[in-house]
C-alpha positions, 0 to 999 in steps of 0.5 A, spaced: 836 435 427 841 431 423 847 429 425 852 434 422 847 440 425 848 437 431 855 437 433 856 445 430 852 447 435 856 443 440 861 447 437 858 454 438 856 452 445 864 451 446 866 457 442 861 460 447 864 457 453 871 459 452 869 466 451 866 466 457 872 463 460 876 467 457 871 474 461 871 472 467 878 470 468 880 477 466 875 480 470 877 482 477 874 478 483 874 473 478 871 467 482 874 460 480 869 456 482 864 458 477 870 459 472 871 451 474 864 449 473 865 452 466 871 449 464 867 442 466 862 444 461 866 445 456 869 439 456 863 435 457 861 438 451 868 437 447 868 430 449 860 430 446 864 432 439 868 427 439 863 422 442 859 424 435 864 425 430 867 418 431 859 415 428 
């Protein structure tokens, strides 16, 4: 997997996570745990991006 396609799939990944955020906080009884957790793997991932477009 080459440089480029790896970090678009990183991205995907984020876009997938923000949409999933964005679920769960507008469902009820939305539990704010898994919402942290998933916020935490979001900015692993953005941080990732960065990591790799700094190469």
């Amino acid at each position: 997997m080459s440089l480029s396609s790896h970090v678009e799939e990183l991205k995907k990944k984020h876009l997938s996570l923000s949409q999933r955020v964005e679920e769960i906080q507008r469902a009820p009884g939305s539990s704010d745990g898994e919402i942290a957790e998933l916020k935490k793997q979001k900015l692993r991932i953005k941080e990732e991006i960065a990591r790799l477009s700094t190469v």
